[in-house]
C-alpha positions in Angstrom: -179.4 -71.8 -56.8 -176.0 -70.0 -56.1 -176.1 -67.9 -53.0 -173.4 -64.7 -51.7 -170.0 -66.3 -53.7 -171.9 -65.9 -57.0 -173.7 -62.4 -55.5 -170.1 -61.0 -54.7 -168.6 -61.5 -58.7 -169.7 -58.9 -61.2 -172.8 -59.8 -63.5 -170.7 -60.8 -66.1 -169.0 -63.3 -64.4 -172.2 -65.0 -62.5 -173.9 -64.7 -65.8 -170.9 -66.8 -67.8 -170.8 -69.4 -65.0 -174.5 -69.9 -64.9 -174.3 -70.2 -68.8 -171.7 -73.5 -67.9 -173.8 -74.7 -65.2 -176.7 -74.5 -67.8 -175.1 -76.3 -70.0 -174.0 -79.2 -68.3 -177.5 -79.6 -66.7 -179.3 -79.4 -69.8 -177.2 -82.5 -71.4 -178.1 -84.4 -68.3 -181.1 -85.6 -69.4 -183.0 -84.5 -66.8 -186.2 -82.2 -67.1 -184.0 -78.5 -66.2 -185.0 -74.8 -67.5 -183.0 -72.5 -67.9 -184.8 -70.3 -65.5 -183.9 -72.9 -62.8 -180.1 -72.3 -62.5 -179.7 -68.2 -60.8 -178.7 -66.3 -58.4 -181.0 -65.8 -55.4 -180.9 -62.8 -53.4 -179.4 -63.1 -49.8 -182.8 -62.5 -48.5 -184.5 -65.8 -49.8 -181.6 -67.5 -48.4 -182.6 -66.2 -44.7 -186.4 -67.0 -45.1 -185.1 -70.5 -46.5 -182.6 -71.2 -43.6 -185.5 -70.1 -41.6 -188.0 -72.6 -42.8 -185.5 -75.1 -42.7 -185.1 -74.9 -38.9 -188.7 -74.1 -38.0 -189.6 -77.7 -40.4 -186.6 -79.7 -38.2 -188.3 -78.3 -35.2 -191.9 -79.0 -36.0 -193.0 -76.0 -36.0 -193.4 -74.9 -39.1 -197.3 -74.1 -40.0 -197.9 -73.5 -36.1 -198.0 -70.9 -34.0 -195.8 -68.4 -35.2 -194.7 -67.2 -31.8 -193.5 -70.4 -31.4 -191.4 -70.2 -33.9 -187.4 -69.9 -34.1 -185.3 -67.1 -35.6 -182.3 -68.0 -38.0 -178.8 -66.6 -37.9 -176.4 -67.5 -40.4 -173.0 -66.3 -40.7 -171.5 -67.6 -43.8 -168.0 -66.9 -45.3 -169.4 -63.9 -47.3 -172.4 -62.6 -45.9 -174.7 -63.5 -42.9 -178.4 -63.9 -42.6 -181.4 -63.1 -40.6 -184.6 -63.5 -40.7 -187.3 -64.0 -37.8 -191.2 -63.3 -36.9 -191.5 -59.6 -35.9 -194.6 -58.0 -34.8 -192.8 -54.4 -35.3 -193.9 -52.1 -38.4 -190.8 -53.2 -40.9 -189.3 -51.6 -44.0 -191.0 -53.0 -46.9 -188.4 -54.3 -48.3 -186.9 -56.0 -45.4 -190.4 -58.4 -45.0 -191.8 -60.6 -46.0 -195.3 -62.4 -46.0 -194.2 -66.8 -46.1 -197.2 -68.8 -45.7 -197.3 -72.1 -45.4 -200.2 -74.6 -46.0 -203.0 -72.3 -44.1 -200.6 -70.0 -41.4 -199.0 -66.8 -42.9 -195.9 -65.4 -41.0 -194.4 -62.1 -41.5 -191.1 -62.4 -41.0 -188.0 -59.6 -40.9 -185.1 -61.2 -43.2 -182.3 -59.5 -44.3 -178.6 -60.6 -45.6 -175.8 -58.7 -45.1 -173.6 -58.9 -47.9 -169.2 -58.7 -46.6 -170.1 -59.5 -43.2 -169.5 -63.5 -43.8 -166.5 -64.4 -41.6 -164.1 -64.7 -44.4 -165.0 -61.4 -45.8 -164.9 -59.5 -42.1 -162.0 -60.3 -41.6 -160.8 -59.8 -45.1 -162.4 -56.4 -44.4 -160.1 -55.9 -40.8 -156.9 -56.6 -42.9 -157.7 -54.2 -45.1 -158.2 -51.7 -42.1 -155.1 -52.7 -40.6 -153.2 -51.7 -44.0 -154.9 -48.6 -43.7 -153.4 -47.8 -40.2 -149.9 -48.8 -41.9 -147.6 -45.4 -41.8 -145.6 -46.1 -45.2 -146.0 -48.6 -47.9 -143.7 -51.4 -45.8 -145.6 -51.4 -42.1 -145.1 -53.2 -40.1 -149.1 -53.7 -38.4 -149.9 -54.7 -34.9 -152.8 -57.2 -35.2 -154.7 -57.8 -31.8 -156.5 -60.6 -33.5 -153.7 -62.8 -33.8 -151.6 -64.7 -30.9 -148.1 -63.1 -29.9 -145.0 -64.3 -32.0 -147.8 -65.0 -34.7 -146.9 -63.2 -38.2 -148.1 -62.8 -41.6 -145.7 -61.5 -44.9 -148.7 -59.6 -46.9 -147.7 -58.2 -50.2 -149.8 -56.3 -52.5 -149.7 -56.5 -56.3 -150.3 -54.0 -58.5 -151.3 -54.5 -62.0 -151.0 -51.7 -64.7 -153.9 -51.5 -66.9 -153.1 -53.5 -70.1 -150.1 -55.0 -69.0 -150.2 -58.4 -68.6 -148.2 -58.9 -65.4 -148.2 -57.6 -62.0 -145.7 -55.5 -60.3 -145.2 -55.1 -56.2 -146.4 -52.7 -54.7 -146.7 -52.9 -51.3 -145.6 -55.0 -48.7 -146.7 -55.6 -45.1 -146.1 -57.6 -41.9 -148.6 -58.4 -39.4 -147.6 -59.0 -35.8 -149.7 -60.6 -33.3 -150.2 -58.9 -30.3 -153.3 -61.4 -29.2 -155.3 -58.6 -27.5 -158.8 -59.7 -27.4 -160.8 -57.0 -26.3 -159.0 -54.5 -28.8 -159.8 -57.2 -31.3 -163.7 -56.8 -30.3 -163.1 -53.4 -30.9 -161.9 -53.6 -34.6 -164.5 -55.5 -35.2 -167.1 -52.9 -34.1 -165.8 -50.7 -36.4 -166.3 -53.3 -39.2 -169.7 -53.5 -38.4 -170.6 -50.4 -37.9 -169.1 -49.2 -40.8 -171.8 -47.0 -43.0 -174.0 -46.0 -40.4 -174.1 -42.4 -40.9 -175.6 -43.2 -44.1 -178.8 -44.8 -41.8 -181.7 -43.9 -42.8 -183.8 -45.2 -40.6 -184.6 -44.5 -36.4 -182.1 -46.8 -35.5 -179.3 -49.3 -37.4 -177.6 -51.9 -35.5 -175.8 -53.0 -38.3 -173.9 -50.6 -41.0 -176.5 -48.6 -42.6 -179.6 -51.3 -42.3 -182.5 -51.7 -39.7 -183.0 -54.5 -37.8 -185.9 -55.3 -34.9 -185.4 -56.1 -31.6 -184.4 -59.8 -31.9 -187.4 -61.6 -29.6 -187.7 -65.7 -28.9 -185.0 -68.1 -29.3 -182.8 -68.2 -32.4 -180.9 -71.2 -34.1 -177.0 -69.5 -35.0 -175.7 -71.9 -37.9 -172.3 -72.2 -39.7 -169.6 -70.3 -38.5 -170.8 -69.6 -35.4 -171.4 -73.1 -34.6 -168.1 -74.5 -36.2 -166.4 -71.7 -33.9 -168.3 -72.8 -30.6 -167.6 -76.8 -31.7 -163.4 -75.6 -31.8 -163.8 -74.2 -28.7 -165.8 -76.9 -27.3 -169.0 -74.6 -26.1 -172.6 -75.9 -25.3 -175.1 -75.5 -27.9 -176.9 -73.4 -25.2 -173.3 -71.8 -24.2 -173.8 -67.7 -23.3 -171.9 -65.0 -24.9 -170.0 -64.2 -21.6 -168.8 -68.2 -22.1 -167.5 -67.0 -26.0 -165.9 -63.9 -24.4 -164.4 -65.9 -21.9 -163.1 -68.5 -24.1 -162.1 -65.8 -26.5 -159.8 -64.1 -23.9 -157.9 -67.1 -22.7 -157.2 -67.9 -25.9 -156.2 -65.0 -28.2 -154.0 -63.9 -25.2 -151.7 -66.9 -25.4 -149.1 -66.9 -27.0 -148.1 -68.9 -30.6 -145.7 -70.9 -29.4 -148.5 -72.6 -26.5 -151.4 -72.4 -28.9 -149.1 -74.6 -31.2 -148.5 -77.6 -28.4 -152.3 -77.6 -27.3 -153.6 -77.8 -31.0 -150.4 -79.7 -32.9 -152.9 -80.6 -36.0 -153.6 -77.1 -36.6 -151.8 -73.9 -38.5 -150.9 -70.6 -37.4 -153.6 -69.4 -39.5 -156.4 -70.9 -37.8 -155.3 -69.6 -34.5 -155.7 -66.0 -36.1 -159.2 -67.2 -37.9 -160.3 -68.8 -34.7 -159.2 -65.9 -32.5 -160.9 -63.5 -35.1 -164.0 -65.2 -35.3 -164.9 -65.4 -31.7 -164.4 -61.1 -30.9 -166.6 -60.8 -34.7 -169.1 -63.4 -32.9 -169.3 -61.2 -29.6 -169.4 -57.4 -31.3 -171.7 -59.0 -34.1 -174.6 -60.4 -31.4 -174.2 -58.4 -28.3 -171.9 -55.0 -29.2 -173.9 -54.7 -32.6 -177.3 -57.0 -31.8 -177.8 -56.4 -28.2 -178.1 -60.3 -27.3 -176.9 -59.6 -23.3 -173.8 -61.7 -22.6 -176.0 -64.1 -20.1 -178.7 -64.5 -22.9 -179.2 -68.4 -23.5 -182.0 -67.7 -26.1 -179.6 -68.6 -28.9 -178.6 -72.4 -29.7 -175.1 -72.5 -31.6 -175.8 -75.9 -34.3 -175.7 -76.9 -37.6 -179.0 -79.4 -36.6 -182.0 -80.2 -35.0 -182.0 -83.9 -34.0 -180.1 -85.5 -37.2 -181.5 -83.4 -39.8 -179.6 -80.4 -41.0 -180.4 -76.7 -41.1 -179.0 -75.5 -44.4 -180.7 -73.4 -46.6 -181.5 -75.6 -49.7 -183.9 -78.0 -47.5 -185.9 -74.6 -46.8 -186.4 -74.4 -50.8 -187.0 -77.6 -51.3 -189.7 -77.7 -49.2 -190.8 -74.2 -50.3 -190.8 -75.6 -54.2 -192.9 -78.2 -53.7 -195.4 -76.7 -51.3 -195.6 -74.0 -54.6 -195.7 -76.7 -57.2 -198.5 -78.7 -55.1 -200.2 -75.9 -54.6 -200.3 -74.7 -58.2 -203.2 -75.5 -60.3 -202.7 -77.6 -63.8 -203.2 -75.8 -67.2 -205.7 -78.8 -68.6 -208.6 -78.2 -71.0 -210.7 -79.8 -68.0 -211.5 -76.5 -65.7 -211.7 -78.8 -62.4 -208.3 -76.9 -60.9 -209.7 -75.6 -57.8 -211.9 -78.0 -56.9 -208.5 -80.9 -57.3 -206.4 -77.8 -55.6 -206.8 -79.6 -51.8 -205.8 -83.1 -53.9 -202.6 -81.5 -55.2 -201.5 -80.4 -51.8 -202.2 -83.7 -50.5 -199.8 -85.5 -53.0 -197.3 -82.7 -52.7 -196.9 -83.0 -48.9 -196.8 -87.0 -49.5 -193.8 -86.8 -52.1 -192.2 -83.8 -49.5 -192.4 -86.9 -46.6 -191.0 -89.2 -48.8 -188.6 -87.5 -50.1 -187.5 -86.0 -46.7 -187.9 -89.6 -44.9 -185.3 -90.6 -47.7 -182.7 -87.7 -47.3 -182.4 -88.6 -43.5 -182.4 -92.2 -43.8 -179.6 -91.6 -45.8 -177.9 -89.0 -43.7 -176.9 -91.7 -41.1 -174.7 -93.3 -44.1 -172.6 -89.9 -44.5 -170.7 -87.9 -42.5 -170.4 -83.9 -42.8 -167.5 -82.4 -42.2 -167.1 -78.6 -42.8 -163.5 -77.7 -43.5 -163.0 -74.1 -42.0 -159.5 -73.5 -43.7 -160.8 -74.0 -47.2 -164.4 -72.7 -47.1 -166.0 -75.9 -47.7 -167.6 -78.9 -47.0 -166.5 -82.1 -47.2 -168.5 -85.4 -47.5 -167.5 -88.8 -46.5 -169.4 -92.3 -47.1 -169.7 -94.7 -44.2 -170.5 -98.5 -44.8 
């Protein structure tokens, strides 16, 4: 299953590297369709992160009041999806059920509003702002004496090099409330094309966010850099956000020696996109402690393909065999049975075995990286 870094290519290009993945999977030997290897919509990947959480919790097939909301912010899109009891778009819910207990959940992904691509997205604005073709742009999400050489390549159509076009140089002035600001304008972005009563976020609806909410991957490896509780407020981020974007390079540099320029302007970035994404854009207060900034419950991890894994084989238990025997709903409770047995095993194995790795996610290089421990 490839998730937003597959949905942002053109069909073409998703569709010829699916066609390699296929091919590589089918000379594996294992059983593999072709059917199996695609591209699943941002949405599934909320309700899938949401299952995740709710199973690491306990609580999935329980109350669903009880239940936890999901917030992902990925490099190229984020996702959310929680219970609602508000009348919802229908094609922003969606009915889960799991064993006996049905949940209807609001999920939504919000395709360029990953961390990477926001702030893609705010360089692009500042180029905008530039008053001639070499600008010189003052960037209030980067430290003072910070500064970037941009250049922009322009490529004729059927020529087979690129010429320059452009070139820019982004100063950091390390303002961190006009950063905040920028990134408003990011998010906001489309709105006048709402279509609905109310959208928080571009052009798109979204509920009043109610119960407690798990906030995974970039905004828990944003909080973990800037050493914040799991339960930290917003008012902490804000606070750690000021002291730090308004310091200067050269400072920045002696506190954090093992670190580049560049992740002083991610870092500094991410925490004013984290602030005008939940409370500016969300309306999560800044002394709400309803949202818990991890990657985990206990030791297992909240990631999105343990959410379809355990949604597969809930669907493949539950689905009846095509035998010449018609006894398929009356062995129906004896499929689920087994299924939920090989899910426990399965799932007993993967954190047994999660004690013998160590998960590290590398922010710099959008990835993560896995090392072995004896």
């Amino acid at each position: 299953m490839a998730t937003a870094g597959l949905r942002l290519l053109e069909e073409r290009t998703q569709e010829a590297i699916l066609a390699s993945c296929r091919d590589v999977l089918r000379a594996s030997g294992f059983r593999f369709e072709d059917a199996w290897a695609k591209v699943i919509p941002g949405s599934d990947e909320g309700i899938y992160a949401w299952v995740a959480a709710n199973y690491a919790l306990g609580r999935l097939g329980g109350d669903p009041n009880r239940t936890v909301g999901i917030i992902e912010l990925g490099g190229a899109s984020a996702q959310l999806a929680f219970v609602s009891d508000e009348v919802l778009p229908p094609k922003l819910s969606y009915n889960y059920t799991f064993i006996e207990t049905t949940y209807t959940l609001y999920t939504n992904s919000f395709l360029n509003f990953g961390q990477n691509a926001a702030q893609d997205s705010f360089h692009e604005m500042l180029r905008s702002r530039g008053s001639s073709e070499n600008a010189t742009l003052a960037d209030p999400c980067a430290p003072r004496g910070y500064s970037r050489n941009e250049e922009m390549m322009l490529r004729m159509s059927g020529a087979s090099r690129s010429t320059l076009e452009n070139q820019y140089v982004d100063n950091g002035t390390g303002n961190f409330t006009e950063c905040i600001s920028s990134s408003l304008l990011l998010l906001q972005k489309g709105k006048e094309k709402c279509q609905y009563q109310q959208c928080h976020l571009g052009s798109t609806f979204v509920p009043e966010l109610r119960g407690y909410f798990l906030a995974t991957e970039n905004f828990y490896f944003t909080s973990k850099f800037f050493g914040l509780k799991k339960s930290s407020s917003l008012s902490d981020f804000m606070f750690a956000g000021e002291q730090f974007c308004n310091q200067d390079l050269s400072t920045l540099r002696k506190k954090h020696p093992n670190r580049s320029d560049e992740d002083f302007s991610r870092y500094c970035f991410s925490m004013a996109y984290i602030v005008a994404l939940l409370h500016d854009s969300l309306g999560v207060s800044l002394d709400d402690k309803r949202i818990e900034y991890s990657n985990q419950v206990g030791d297992i991890q909240v990631e999105w393909a343990l959410g379809a894994f355990i949604t597969l084989i809930q669907n493949a238990s539950l689905k009846p065999l095509h035998t010449a025997v018609e006894s398929t709903h009356s062995n129906r409770p004896l499929f689920a049975v087994l299924g939920m047995f090989l899910l426990c095993g399965v799932l007993f194995v993967s954190r047994w075995r999660k004690h013998k790795t160590k998960v590290i996610y590398d922010l710099e290089k959008g990835r993560y990286i896995i090392t072995h421990i004896s």
